[in-house]
TORMI-27690 format. One record per residue: z, x, y of N, C-alpha, C, O in turn; residue in three letters. Coordinates in steps of 0.2 Angstrom, whole numbers, padded with zeros to 4 digits, always signed. Layout:
// TORMI-27690
ZXYZXYZXYZXYALA
...
//
This chain:
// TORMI-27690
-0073-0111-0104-0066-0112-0102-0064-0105-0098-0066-0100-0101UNK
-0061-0105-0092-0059-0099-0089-0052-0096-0090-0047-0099-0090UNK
-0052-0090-0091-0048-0086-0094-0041-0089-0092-0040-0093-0087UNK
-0036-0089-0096-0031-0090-0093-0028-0083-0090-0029-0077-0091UNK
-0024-0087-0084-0021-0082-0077-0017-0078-0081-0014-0079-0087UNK
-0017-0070-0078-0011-0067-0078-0005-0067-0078-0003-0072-0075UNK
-0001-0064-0081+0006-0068-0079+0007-0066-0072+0011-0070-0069UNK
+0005-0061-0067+0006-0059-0061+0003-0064-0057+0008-0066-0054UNK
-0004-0068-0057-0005-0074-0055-0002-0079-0056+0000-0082-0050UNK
+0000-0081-0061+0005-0086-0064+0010-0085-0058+0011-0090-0054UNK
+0012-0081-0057+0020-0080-0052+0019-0081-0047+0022-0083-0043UNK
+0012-0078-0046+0010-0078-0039+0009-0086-0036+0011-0087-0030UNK
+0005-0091-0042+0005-0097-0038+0012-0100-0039+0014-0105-0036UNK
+0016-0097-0043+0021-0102-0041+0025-0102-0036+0027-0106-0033UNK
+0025-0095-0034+0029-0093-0027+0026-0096-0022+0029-0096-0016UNK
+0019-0098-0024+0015-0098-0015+0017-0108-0016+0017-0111-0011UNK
+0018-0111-0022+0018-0117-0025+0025-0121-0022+0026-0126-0019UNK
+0031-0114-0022+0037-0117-0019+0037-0114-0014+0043-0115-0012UNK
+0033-0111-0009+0033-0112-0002+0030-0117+0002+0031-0118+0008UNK
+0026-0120-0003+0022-0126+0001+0028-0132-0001+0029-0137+0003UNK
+0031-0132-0008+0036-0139-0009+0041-0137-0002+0041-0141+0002UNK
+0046-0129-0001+0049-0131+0005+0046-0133+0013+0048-0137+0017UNK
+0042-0129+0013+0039-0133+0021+0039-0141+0019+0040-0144+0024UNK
+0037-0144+0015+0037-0152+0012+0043-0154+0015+0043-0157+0021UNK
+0049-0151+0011+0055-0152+0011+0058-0154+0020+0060-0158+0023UNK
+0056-0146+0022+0058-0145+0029+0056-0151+0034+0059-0153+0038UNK
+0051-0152+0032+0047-0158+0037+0051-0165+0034+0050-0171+0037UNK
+0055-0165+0028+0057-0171+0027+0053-0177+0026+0054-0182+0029UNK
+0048-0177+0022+0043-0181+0019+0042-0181+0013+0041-0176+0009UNK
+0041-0186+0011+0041-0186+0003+0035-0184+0001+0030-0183+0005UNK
+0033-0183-0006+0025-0180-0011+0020-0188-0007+0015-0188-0005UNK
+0024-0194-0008+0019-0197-0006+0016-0198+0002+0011-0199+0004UNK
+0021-0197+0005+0020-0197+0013+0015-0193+0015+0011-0195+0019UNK
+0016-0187+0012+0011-0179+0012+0005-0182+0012+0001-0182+0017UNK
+0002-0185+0004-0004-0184+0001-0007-0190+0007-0013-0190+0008UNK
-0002-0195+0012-0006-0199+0014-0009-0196+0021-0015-0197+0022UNK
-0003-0191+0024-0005-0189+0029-0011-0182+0029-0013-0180+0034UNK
-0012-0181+0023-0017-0175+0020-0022-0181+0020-0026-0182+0024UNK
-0021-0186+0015-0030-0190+0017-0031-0189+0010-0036-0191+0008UNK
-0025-0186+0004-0029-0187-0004-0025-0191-0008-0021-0195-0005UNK
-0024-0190-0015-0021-0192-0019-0014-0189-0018-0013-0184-0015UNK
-0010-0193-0020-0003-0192-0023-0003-0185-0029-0001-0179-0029UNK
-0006-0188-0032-0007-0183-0040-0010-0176-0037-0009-0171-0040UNK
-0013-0177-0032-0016-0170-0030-0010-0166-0027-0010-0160-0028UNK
-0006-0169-0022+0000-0165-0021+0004-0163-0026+0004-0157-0026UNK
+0007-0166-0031+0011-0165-0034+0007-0158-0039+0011-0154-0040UNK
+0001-0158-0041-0002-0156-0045-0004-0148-0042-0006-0144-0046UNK
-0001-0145-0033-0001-0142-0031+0006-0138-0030+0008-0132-0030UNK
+0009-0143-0030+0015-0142-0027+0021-0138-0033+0026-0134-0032UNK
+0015-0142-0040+0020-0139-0047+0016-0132-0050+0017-0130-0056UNK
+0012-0130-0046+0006-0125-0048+0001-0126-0053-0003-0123-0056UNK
+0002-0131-0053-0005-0133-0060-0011-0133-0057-0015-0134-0062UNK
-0015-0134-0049-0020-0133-0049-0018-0127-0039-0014-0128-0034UNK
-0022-0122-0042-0021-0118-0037-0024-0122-0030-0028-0126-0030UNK
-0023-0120-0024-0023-0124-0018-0031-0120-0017-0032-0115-0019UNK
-0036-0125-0011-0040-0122-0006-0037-0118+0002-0032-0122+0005UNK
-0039-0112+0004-0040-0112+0011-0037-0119+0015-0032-0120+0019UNK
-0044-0124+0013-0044-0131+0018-0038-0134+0017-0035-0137+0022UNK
-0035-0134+0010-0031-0136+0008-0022-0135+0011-0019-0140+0012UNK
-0021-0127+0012-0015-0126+0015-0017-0127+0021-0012-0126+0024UNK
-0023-0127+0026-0022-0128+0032-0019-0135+0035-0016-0136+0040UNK
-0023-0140+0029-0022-0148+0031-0016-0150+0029-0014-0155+0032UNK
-0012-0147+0024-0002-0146+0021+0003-0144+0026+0008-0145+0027UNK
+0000-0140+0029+0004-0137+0034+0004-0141+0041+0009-0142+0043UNK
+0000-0143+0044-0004-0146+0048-0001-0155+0046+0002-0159+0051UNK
+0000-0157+0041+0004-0163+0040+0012-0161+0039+0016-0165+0036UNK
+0013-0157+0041+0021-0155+0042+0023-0152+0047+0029-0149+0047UNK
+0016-0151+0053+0020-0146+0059+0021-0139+0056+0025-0135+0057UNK
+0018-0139+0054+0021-0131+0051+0011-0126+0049+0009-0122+0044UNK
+0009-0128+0055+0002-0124+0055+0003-0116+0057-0001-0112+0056UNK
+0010-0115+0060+0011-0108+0060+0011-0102+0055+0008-0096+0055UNK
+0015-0107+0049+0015-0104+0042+0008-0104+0040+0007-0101+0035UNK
+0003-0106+0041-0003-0106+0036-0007-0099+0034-0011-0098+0029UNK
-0007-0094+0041-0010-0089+0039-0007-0083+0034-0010-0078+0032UNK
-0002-0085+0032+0001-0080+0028+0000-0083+0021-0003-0080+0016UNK
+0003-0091+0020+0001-0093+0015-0009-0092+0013-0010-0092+0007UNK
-0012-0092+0016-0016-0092+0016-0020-0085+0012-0024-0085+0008UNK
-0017-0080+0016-0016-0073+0012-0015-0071+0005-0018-0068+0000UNK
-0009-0076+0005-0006-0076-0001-0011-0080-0006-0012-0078-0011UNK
-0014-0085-0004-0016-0089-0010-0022-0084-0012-0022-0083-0018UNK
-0028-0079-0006-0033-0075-0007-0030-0070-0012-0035-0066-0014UNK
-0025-0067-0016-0021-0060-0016-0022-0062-0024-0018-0067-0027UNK
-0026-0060-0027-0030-0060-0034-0027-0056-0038-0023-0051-0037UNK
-0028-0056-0045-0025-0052-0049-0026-0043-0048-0022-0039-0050UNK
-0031-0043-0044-0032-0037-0042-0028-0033-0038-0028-0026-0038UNK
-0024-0038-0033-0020-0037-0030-0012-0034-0031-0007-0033-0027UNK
-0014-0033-0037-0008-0030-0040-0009-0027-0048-0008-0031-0053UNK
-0011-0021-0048-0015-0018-0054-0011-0013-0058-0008-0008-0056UNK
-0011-0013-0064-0005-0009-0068-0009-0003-0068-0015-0003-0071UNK
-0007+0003-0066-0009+0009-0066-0011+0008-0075-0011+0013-0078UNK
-0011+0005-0076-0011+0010-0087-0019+0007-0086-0023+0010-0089UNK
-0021+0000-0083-0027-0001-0082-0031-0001-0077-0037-0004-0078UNK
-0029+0002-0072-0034+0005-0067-0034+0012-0069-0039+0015-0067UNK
-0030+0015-0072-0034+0023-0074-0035+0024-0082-0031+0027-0085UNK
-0039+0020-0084-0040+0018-0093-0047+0022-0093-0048+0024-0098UNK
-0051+0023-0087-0056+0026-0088-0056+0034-0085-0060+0038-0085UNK
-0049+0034-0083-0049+0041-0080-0048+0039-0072-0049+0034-0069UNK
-0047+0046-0071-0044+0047-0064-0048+0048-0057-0046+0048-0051UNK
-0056+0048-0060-0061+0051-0056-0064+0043-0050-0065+0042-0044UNK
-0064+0039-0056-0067+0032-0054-0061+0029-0049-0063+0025-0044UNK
-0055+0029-0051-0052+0028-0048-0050+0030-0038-0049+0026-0033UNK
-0052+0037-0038-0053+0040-0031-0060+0036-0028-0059+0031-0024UNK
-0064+0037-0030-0069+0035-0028-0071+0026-0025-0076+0025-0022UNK
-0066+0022-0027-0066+0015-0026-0065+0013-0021-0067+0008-0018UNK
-0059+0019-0020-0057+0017-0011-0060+0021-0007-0057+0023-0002UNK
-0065+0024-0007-0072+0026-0002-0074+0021+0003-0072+0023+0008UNK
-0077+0015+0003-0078+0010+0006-0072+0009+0010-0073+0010+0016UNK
-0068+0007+0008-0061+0005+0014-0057+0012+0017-0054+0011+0022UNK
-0059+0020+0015-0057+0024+0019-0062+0023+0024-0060+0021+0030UNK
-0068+0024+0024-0073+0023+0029-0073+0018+0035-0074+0019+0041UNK
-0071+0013+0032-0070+0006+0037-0066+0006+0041-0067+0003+0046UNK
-0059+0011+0041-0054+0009+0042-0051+0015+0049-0051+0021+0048UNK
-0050+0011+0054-0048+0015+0062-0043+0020+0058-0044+0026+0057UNK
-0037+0016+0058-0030+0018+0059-0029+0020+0053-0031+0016+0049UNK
-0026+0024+0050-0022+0025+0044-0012+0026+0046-0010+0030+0050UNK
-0008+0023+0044-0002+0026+0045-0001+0024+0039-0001+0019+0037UNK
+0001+0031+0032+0005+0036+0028+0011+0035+0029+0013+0033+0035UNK
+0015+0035+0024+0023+0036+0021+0024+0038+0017+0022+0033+0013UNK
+0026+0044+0013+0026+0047+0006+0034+0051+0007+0035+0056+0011UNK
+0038+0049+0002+0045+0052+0000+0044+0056-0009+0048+0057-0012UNK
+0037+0058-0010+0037+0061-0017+0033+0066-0017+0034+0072-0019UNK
+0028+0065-0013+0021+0072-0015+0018+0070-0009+0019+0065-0006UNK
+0014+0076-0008+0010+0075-0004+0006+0072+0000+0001+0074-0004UNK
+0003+0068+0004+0000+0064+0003-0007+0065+0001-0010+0069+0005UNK
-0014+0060-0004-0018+0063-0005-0024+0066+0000-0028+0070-0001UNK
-0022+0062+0008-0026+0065+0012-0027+0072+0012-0032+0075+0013UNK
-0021+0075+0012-0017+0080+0015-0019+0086+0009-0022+0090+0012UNK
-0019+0086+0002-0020+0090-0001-0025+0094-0003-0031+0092-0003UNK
-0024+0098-0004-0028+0104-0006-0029+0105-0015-0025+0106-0020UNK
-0037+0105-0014-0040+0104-0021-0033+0108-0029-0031+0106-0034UNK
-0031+0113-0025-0027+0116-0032-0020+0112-0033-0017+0110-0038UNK
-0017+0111-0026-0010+0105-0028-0013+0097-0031-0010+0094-0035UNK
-0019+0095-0029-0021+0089-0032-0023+0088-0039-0024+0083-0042UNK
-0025+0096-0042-0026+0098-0049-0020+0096-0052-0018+0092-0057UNK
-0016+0101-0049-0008+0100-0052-0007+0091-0052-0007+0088-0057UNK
-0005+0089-0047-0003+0083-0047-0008+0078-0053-0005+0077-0059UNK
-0013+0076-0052-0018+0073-0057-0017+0076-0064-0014+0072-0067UNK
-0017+0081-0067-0016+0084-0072-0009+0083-0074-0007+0085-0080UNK
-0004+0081-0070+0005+0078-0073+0002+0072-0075+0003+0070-0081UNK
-0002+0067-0071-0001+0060-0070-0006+0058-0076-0005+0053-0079UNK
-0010+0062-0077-0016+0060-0083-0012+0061-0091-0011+0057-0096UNK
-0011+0067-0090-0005+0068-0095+0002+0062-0097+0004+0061-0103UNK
+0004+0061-0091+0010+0057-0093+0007+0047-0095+0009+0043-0098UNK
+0002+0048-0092+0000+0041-0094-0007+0040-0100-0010+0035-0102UNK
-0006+0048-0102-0012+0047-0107-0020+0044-0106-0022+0040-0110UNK
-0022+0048-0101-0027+0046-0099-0034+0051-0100-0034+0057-0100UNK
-0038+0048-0101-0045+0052-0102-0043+0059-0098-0039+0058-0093UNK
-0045+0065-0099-0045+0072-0094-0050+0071-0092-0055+0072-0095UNK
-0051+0069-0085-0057+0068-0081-0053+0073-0073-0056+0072-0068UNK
-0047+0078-0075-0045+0078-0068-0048+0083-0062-0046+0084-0057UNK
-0054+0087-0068-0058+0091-0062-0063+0088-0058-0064+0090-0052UNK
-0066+0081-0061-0070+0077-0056-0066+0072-0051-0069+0069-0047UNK
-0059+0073-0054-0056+0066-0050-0054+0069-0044-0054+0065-0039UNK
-0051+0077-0044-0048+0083-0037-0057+0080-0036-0058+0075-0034UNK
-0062+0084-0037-0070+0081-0034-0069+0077-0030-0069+0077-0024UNK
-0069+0071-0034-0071+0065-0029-0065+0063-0026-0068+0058-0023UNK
-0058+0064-0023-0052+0068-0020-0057+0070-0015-0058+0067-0009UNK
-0058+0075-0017-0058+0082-0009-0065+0078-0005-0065+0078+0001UNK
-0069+0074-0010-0076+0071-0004-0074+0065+0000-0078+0064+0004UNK
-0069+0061-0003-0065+0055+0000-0062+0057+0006-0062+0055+0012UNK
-0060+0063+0004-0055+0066+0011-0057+0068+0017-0054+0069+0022UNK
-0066+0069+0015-0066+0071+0022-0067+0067+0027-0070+0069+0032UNK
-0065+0059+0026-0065+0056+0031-0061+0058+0035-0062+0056+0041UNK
-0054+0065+0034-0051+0064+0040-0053+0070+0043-0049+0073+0046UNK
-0061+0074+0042-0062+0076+0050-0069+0074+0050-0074+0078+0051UNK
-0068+0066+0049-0075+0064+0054-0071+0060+0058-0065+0059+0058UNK
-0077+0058+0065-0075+0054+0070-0073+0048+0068-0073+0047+0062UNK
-0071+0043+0072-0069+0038+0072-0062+0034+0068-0062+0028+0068UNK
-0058+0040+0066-0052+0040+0060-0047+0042+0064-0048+0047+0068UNK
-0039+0037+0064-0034+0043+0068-0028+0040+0062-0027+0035+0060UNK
-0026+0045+0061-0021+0048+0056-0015+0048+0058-0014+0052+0063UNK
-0009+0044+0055-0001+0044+0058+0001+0047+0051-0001+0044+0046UNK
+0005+0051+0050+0008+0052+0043+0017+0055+0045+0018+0059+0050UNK
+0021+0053+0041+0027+0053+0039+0027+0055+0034+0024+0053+0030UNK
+0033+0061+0032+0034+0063+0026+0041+0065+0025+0043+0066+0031UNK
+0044+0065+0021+0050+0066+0020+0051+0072+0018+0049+0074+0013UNK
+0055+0076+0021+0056+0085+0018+0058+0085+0013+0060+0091+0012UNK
+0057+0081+0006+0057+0082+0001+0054+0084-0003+0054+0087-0008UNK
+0047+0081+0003+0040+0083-0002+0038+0088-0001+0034+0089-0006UNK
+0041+0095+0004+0041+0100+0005+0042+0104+0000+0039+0110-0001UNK
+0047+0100-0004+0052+0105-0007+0052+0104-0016+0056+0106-0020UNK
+0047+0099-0016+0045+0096-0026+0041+0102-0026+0037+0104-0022UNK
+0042+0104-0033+0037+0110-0035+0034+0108-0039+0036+0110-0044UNK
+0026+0104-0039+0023+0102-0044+0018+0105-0048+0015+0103-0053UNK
+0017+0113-0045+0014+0117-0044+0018+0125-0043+0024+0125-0041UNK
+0012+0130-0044+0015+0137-0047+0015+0138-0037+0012+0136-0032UNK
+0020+0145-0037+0023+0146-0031+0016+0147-0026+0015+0144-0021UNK
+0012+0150-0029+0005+0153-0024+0000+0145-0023-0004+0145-0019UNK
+0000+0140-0026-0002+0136-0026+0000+0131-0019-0002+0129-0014UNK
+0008+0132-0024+0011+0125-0019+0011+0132-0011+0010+0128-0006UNK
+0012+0136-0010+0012+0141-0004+0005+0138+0001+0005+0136+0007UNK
+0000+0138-0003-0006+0137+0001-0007+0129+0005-0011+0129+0010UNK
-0003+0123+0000-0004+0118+0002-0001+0117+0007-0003+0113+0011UNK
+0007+0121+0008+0012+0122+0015+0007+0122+0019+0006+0119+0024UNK
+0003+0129+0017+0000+0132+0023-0005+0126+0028-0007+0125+0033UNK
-0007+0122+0021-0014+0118+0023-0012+0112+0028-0016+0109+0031UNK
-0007+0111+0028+0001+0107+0032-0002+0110+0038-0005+0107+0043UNK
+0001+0115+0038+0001+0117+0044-0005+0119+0048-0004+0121+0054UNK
-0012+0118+0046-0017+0117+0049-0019+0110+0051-0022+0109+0056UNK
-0019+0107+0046-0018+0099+0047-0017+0099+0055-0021+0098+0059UNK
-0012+0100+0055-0007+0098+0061-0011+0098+0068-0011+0094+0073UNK
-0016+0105+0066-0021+0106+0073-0026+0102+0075-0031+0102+0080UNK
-0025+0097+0070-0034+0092+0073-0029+0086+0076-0023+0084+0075UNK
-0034+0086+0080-0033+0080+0087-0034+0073+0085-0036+0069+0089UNK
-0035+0071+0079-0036+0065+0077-0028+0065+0073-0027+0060+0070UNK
-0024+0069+0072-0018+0069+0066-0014+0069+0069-0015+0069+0075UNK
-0007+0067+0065+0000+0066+0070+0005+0068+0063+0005+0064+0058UNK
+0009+0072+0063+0013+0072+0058+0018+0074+0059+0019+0078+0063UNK
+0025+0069+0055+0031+0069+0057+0036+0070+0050+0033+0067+0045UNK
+0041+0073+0048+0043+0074+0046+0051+0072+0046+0054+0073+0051UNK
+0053+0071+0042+0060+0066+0042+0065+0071+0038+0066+0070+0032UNK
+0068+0076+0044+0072+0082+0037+0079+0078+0035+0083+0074+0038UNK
+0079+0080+0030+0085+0081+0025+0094+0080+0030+0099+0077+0027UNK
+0093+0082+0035+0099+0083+0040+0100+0077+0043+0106+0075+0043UNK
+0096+0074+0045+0093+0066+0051+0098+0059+0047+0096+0056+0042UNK
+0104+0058+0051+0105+0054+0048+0102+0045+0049+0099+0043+0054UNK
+0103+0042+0042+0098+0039+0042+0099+0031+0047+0104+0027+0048UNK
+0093+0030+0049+0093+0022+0051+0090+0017+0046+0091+0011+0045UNK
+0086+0022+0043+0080+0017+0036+0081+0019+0028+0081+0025+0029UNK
+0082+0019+0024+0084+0022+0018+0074+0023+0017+0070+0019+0018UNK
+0074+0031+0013+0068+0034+0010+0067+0027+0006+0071+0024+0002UNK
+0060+0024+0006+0056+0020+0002+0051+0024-0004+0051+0030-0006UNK
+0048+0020-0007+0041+0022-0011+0035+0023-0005+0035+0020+0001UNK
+0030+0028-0008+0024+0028-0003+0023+0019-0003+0025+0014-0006UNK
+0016+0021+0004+0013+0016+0006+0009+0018+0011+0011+0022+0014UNK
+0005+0015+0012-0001+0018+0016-0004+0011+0021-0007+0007+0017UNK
-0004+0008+0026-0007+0005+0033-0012+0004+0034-0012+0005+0040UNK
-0019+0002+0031-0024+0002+0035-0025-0003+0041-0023-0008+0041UNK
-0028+0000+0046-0027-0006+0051-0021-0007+0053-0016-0004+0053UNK
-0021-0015+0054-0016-0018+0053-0018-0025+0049-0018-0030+0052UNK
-0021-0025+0042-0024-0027+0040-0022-0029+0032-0023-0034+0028UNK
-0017-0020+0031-0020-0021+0022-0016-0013+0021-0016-0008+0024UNK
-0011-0015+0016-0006-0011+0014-0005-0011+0007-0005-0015+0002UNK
-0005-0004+0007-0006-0002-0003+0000+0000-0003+0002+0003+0002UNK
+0005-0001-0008+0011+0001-0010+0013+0003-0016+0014-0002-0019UNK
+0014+0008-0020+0016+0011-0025+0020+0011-0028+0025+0013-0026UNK
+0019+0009-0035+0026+0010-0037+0025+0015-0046+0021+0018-0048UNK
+0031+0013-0049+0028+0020-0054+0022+0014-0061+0017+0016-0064UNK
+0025+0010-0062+0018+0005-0065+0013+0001-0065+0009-0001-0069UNK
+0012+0002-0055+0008-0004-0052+0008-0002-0046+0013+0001-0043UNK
+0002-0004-0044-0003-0001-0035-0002-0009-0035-0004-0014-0039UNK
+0001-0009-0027-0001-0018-0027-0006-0017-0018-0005-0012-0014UNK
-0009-0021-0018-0013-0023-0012-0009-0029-0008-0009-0035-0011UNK
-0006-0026-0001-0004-0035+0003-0008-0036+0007-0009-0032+0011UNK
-0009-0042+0007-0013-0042+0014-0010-0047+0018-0011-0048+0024UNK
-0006-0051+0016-0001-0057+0020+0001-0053+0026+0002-0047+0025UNK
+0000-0055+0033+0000-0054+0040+0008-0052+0040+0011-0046+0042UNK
+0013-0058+0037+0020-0056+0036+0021-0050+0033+0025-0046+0035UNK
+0018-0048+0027+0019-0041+0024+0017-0035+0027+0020-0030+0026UNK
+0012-0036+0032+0008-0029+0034+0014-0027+0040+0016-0021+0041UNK
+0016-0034+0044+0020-0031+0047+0028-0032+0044+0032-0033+0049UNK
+0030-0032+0039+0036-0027+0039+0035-0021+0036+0039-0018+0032UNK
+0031-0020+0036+0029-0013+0032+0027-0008+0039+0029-0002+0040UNK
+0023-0012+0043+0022-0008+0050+0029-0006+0056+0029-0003+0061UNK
+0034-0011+0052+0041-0013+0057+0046-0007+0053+0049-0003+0056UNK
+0045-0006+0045+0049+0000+0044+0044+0005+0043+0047+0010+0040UNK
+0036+0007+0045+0036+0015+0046+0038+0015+0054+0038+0021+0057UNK
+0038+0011+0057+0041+0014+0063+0047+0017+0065+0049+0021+0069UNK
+0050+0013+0059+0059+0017+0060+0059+0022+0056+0065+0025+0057UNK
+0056+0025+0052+0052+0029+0048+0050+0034+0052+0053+0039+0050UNK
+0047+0033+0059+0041+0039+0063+0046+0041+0066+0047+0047+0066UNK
+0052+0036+0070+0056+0036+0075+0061+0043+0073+0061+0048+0076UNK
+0064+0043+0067+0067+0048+0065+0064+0055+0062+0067+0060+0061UNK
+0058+0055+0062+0054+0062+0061+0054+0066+0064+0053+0064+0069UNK
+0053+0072+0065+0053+0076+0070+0044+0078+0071+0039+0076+0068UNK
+0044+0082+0076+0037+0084+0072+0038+0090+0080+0042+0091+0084UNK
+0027+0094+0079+0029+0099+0082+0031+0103+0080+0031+0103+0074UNK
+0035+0108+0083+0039+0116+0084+0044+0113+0078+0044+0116+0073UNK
+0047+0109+0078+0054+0106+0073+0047+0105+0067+0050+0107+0061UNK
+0042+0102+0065+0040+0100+0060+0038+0109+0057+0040+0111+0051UNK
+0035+0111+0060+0033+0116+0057+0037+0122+0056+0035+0127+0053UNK
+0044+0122+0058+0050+0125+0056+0050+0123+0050+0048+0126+0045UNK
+0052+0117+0048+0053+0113+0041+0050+0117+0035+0052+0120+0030UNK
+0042+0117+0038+0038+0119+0032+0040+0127+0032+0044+0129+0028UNK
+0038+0130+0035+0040+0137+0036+0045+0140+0031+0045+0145+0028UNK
+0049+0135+0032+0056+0137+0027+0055+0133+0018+0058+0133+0013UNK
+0051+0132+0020+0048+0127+0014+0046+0133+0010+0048+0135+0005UNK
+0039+0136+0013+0035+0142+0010+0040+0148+0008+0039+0151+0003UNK
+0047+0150+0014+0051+0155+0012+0055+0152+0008+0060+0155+0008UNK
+0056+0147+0003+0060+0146-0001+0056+0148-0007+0059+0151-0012UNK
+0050+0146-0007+0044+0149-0014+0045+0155-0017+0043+0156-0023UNK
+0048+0162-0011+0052+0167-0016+0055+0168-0020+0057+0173-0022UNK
//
């Protein structure tokens, strides 16, 4: 017998369960009309419709497709792919420690053209330097009680990162001047990571924008979240890394780092910011 579902699954099909009952609704056809114009049983729409049997691919193409509504299907579609995995409780994605988990996303840094970055808390991990990623990893390990793995995890950190000075990578990143100015780390520490900012800045694959403290706002500071492509969007929060991949979610996530980028400064104004970042460490 197979496992019983998650409760995050669980919610998951019922959300995707009451989005196929309204498009039903919206098309104004009954459970029986549906199943005839699908081509199955009765019992099978219903049995979809109440989440008791999770949908196929084939399935919401031909639901949608009998209600005129084939436009929604690729998102639902998305949605139905978006597995327990797709939403993971930090207490058990870093149960074995913090190293294994760097390392997972090896494969998808590799693959992936575009990166566009958003981070309102810490640096982001592209961007760090082995001694502030010590620091950070060493709070996070500690605060969630995790194996001490965090010399190998900075390790497998700093080799993940050197995708961004290979070819074929172009980096958009966003930061909030707050991140400037959290001190997760001792003055000579966090000093050097400013400094590492500010060479960042010089590779021709990078673009960094800064959103000061002064700028009044059009978007309110979110949680990080990171863009691959336009494909697949990792989002943070403090119990749970969720993966979206729904086309509708990438793009509002792509619609507000844009309003995000628009208010950053960058350039002569971004590296003023840090500047004064590093002269406040006295």
């Amino acid at each position: 017998m197979p496992p019983h579902p998650s409760p995050h699954v669980q919610r998951a099909r019922a959300e995707l369960a009451g989005r196929l009952r309204d498009i039903r609704k919206d098309a104004g056809i009954s459970g029986r009309e549906l199943a005839g114009r699908c081509g199955w049983s009765e019992s099978k729409s219903s049995r979809i419709e109440n989440a008791r049997t999770p949908p196929s691919d084939a399935d919401i193409r031909v639901w949608c497709r009998a209600c005129a509504a084939e436009d929604r299907a690729p998102d639902l579609i998305a949605a139905n792919r978006q597995s327990a995995e797709a939403h993971g409780e930090w207490r058990r994605l870093q149960r074995t420690g913090l190293r294994r988990l760097q390392e997972t996303t090896g494969d998808l840094y590799r693959r992936t053209g575009t990166f566009r970055v958003y981070v309102s808390d810490v640096v982001p991990g592209f961007l760090q330097t082995a001694g502030y990623a010590s620091a950070l990893l060493s709070s996070i390990a500690e605060f969630r009680g995790t194996p001490d793995d965090v010399s190998e995890a900075v390790a497998a950190r700093m080799r993940r990162n050197e995708v961004l000075r290979k070819g074929g990578h172009r980096f958009s990143f966003v930061l909030e001047e707050s991140v400037l100015r959290h001190r997760l780390c001792g003055a000579e520490t966090m000093a050097a990571q400013l400094g590492h900012l500010l060479g960042v800045m010089d590779l021709p694959n990078v673009a960094l924008g800064i959103v000061p403290f002064s700028e009044r706002r059009i978007v309110w500071p979110m949680p990080t979240f990171t863009i691959f492509d336009d494909t697949r969007v990792h989002a943070d929060t403090l119990d749970a890394a969720s993966t979206l991949t729904q086309p509708g979610q990438v793009e509002l996530y792509a619609r507000a780092y844009g309003r995000l980028s628009r208010q950053a400064v960058r350039g002569a104004a971004a590296r003023s910011l840090i500047a004064d970042a590093v002269a406040s460490l006295d």
